[in-house]
C-alpha positions in Angstrom: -6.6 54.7 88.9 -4.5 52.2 90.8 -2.1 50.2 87.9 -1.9 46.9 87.9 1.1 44.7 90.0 3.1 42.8 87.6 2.6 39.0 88.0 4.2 36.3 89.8 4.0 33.3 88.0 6.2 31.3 90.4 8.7 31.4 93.6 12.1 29.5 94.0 13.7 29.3 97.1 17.2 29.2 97.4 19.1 27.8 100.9 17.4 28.3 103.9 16.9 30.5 107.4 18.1 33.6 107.4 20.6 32.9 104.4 17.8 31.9 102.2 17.4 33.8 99.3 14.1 33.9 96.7 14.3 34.3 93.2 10.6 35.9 91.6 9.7 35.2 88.1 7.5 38.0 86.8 6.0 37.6 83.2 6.3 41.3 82.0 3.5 42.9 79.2 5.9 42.8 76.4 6.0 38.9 76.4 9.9 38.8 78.5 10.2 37.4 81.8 12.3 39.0 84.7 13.6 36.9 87.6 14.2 39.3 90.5 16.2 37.9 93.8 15.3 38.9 97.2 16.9 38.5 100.6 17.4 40.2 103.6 20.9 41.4 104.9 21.9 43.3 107.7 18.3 43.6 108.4 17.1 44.9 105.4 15.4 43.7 102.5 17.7 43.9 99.4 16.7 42.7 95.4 18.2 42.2 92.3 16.8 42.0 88.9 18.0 39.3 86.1 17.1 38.6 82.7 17.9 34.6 82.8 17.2 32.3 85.4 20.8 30.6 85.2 22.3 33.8 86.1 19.9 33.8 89.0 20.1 30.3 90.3 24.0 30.9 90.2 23.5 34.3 92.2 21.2 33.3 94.4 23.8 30.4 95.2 26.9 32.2 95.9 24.7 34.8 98.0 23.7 31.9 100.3 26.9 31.1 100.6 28.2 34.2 101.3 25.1 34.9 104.2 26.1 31.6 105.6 29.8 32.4 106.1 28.7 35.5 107.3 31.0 37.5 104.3 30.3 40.4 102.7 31.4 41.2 99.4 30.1 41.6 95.2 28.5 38.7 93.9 30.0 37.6 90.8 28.8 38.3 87.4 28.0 36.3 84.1 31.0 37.5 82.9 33.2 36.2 85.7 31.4 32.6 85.6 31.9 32.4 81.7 35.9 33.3 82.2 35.9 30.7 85.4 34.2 28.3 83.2 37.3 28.7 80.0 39.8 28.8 82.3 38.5 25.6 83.9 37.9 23.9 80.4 41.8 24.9 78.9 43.1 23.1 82.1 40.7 20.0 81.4 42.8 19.6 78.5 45.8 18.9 80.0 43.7 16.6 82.3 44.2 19.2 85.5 41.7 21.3 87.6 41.9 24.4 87.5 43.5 24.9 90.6 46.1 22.7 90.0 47.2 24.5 86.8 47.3 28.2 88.6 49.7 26.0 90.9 51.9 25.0 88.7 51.6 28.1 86.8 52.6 30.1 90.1 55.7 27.7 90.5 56.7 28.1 86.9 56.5 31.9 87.4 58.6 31.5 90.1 61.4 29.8 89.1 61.4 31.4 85.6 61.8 35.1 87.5 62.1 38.2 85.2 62.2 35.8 82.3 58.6 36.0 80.2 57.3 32.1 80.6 57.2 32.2 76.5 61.2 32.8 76.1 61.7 30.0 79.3 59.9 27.2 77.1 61.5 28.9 73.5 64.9 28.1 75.1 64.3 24.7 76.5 63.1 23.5 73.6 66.0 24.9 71.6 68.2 23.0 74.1 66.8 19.6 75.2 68.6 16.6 75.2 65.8 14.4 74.4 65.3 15.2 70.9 67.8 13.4 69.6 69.3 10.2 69.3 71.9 9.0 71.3 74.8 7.7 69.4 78.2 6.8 69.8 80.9 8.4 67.8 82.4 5.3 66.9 78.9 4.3 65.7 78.3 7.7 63.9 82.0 7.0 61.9 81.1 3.7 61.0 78.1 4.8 59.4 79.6 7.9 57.9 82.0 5.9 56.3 79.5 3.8 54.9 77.4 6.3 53.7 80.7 7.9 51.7 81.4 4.6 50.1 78.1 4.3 49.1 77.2 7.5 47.6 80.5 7.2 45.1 83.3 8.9 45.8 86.7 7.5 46.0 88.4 5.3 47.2 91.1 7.4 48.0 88.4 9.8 49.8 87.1 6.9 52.2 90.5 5.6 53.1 91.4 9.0 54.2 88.0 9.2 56.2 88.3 6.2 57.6 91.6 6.5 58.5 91.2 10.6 60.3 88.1 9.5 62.2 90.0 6.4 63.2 92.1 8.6 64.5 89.6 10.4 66.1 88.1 7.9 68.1 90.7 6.6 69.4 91.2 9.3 71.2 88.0 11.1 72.0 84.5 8.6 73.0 81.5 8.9 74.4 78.4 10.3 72.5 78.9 12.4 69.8 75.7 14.4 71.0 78.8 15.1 74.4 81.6 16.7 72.1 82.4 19.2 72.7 84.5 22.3 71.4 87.0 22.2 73.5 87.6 18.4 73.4 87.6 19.0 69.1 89.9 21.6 69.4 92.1 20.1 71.9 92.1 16.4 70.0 93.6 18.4 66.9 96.2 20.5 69.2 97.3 17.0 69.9 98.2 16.1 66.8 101.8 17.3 66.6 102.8 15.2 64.0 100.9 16.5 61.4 101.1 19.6 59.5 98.8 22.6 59.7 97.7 21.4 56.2 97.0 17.6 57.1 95.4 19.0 60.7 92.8 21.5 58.8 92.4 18.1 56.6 91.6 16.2 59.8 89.2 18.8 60.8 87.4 19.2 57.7 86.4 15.6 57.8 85.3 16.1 61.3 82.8 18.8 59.8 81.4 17.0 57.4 80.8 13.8 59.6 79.4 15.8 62.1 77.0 17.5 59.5 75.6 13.9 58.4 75.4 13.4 62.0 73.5 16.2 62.4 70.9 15.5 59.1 70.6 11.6 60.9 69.3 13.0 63.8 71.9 12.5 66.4 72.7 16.1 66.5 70.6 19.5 67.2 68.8 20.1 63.8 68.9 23.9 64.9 72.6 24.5 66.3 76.2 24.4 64.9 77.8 21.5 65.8 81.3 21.2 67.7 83.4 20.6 64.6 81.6 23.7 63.1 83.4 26.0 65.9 86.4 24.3 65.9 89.2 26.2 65.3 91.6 26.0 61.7 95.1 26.1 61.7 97.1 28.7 60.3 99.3 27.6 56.9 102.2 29.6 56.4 103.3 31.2 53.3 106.0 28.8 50.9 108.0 29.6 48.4 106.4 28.2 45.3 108.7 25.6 43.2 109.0 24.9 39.6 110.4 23.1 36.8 112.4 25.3 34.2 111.6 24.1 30.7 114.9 22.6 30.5 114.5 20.4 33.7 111.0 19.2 32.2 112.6 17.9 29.1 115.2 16.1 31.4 112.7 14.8 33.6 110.6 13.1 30.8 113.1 12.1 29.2 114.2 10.0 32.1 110.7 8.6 33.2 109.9 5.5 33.1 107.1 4.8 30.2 104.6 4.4 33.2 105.0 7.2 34.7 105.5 9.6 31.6 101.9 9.9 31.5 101.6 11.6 35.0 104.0 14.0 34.5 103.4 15.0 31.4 99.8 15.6 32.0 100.8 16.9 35.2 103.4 19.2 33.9 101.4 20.5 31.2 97.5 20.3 31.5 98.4 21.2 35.7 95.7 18.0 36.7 96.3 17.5 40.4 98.0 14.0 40.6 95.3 12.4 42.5 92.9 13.8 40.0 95.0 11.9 37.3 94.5 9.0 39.2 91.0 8.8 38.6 91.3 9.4 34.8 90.8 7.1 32.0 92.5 7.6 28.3 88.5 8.2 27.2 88.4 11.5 29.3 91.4 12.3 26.9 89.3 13.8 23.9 92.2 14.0 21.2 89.9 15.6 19.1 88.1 18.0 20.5 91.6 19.5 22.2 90.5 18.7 26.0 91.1 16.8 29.3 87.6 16.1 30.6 87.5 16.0 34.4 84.1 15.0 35.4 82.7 15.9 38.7 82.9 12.9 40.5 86.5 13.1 39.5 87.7 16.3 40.7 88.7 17.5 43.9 85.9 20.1 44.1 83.4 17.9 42.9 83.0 20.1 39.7 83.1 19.4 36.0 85.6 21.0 34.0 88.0 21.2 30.5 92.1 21.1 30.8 93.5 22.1 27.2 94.9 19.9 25.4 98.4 21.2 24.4 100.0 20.7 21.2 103.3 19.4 23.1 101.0 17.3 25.6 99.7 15.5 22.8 103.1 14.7 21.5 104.1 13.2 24.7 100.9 11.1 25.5 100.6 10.0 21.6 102.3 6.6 21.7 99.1 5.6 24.1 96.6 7.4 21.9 94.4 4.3 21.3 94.7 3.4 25.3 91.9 2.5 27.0 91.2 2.3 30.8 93.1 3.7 33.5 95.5 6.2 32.8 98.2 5.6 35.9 97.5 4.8 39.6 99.7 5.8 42.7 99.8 2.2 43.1 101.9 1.9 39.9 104.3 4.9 40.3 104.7 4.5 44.2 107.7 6.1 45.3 109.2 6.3 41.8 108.7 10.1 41.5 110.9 10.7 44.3 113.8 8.5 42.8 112.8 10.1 39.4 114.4 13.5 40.6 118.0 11.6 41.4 118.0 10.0 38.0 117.1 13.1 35.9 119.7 15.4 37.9 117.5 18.0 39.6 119.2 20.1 42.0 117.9 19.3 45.1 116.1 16.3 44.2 112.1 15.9 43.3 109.8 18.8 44.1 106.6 18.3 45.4 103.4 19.6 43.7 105.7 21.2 41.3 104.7 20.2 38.1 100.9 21.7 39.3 103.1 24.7 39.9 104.5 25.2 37.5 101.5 24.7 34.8 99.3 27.2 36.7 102.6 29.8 37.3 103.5 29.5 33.0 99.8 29.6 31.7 99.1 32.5 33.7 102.6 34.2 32.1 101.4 32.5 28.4 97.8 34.2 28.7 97.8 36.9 30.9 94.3 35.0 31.9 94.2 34.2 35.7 90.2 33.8 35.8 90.4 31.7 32.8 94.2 29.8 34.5 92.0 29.3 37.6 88.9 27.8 35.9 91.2 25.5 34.1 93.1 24.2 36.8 90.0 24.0 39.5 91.5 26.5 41.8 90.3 30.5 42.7 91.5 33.1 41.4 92.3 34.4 44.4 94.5 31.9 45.2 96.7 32.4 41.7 96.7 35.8 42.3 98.4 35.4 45.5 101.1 32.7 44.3 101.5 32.4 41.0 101.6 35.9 39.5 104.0 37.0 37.6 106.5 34.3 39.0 107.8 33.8 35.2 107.9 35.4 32.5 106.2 35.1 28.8 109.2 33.6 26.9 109.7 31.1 29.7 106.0 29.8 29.3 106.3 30.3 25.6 109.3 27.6 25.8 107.3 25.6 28.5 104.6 24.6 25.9 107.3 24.0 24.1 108.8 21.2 25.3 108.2 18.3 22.9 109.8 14.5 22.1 113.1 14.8 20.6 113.2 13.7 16.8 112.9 9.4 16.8 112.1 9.6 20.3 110.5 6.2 21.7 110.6 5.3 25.7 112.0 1.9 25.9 110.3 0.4 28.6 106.6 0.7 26.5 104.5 -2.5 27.3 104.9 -5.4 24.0 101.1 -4.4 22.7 102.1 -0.3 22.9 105.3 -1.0 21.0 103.6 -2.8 18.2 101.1 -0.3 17.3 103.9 2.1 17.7 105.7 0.5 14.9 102.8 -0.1 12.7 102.2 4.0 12.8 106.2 4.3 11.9 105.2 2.5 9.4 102.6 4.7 8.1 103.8 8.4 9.1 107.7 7.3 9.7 107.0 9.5 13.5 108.7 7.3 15.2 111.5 5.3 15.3 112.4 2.7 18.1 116.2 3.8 18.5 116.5 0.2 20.9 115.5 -1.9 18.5 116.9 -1.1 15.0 115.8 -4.2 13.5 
């Protein structure tokens, strides 16, 4: 028995002449149609079956095309058009053909040579100019300066800004995005008036303005800046000097009443003198036994507690019920220096030596540097290196002390100190005012 011929339900041509090409649709038994192509090439009849008539339309295209140009190659499959057709909708994206993006592609490839495309865009963006704004340094000081002033420090602290990046700008302009290392490094190189000290000052303010410059955007978020990689300078080792107890007593003993205050707390609590500056007589807690130096008051910006020594107390009593500012530099000016003549130090006034000399005889008293160096806001590193063993424990024991001499009274205490002074004669007979024995 001869089987049945599938049937043909319908016939679609596809170009024409000898490049035409027809596509069959036969309705198979179990319910699924089959679209077979036929054409004739190289004078013989070829087919091709397909399970959707998309697929075969396209086929049927591109084989026309191919008999037309007289080519001869593999047609391509559903796979291929479905890849042709993502690649062609990414580049859409970008508002491109697809042609036009394998271009540039091509041209990118080129240029970027053994460099992977990836790393090539990685370090552009790392290093464009555009992503930042462009600022001029003195702009950028101006509003560093500002922003210092305004976020409470001293005023001591934003003079000396103001003053080191006026300094700075005088000699170095353009955008601060444009500094560079070498123009930081060679600005403080310049600077051969100022001390390896005041120069590593110069360039610490340079750091931090060029960090807020860096947080306001006018800076690479992601790089170091140019004051960052600047180089320090080297300070070199000094001899450390102090007071003996003796001198001490001299020196006080001399001071005017305003300035008695700042070395005696200097001299025996070790409080930096621009730390003493910023003191009131309330951070003085009589009772407790303690200097308070509260953060926004210290150099390092961190809270901390200066015993109160017995012979400290002595010397700071006639302005126990003081309120206000303890002393500014204003006040004692250049007195300090003149202070050395008058109280016969050999040699004249040393500087920082009061610090000195606290920090160098508690150490000797306690035998404590961690506890020394927590007390005078310094590291323990630090005392270890210069301060060690530089006296010895009788020496510190006679250090601390050092008190008023029986009747002792300065002479040049303000009217309103004076009084109280001899109303508490009156009461404890402490002291008696040796100027004025009426």
């Amino acid at each position: 028995m001869t089987p049945k011929k599938k049937r043909r339900s319908s016939i679609v041509e596809i170009g024409t002449g000898p490049a035409r090409v027809k596509i069959y649709t036969i309705n198979r038994k179990d319910g699924y149609s089959e679209f077979v192509l036929a054409w004739k090439e190289g004078g013989r009849r070829k087919v091709r079956s397909l399970a959707c008539m998309e697929e075969a339309r396209l086929i049927a295209q591109q084989t026309t095309v191919r008999l037309t140009n007289g080519y001869s190659g593999d047609e391509a499959t559903k796979r291929d058009i479905d890849i042709l057709r993502h690649c062609e909708g990414q580049a859409k994206q970008f508002g491109v053909t697809l042609a036009a993006a394998i271009d540039e592609w091509v041209s990118a490839r080129k240029t970027a040579g053994d460099i992977a495309l990836s790393d090539a865009v990685r370090f552009y963006q790392a290093n464009r100019a555009d992503i930042v704004q462009l600022k001029s340094l003195a702009q950028v000081a101006e509003e560093f300066v500002e922003s210092r002033r305004a976020s409470g420090v001293t005023d001591a602290y934003v003079t000396s800004s103001k003053d080191y990046l006026k300094r700075f700008t005088g000699q170095v302009s353009g955008n601060i995005a444009d500094v560079t290392v070498k123009d930081i490094n060679a600005f403080l190189q310049a600077q051969k008036t100022l001390g390896p000290v005041t120069r590593n000052g110069l360039r610490t303010c340079l750091v931090t303005m060029f960090g807020f410059a860096k947080r306001q955007g006018y800076l690479h978020p992601d790089r170091k800046t140019a004051a960052e990689q600047s180089e320090t300078f080297k300070v070199p080792d000094s001899d450390i000097e102090i007071f003996t107890p003796e001198e001490i007593r001299k020196v006080l003993l001399a001071c005017h009443a305003r300035l008695i205050p700042l070395v005696a707390i200097g001299a025996f609590a070790g409080i930096r003198s621009a730390e003493i500056q910023r003191l009131d007589w309330e951070d003085i807690k009589w009772d407790r036994g303690h200097i308070e130096i509260a953060g926004r008051k210290a150099k390092t910006a961190a809270r901390r507690l200066v015993p109160l020594s017995d012979n400290l107390k002595a010397w700071l009593a006639p302005w126990r019920e003081s309120t206000g500012q303890i002393i500014s530099m204003a006040t004692a000016g250049g007195a300090l220096s003149l202070l050395g003549s008058k109280a016969g130090l050999a040699g004249g006034w040393r500087k920082n030596a009061l610090r000195h000399s606290y920090i160098s005889y508690r150490v000797a008293l306690t035998g404590d540097v961690p506890r020394t160096a927590l007390e005078a806001g310094n590291s323990p590193a630090m005392i270890f290196r210069h301060y060690r063993e530089l006296v010895d424990a009788e020496s510190a024991k006679q250090w601390f002390d050092v008190t008023p001499p029986d009747g002792w009274m300065p002479k040049d205490l303000p009217p309103t100190i004076r009084q109280r002074l001899r109303m508490l004669a009156h009461q404890n007979r402490q002291f008696v005012d040796t100027t004025n024995p009426a």
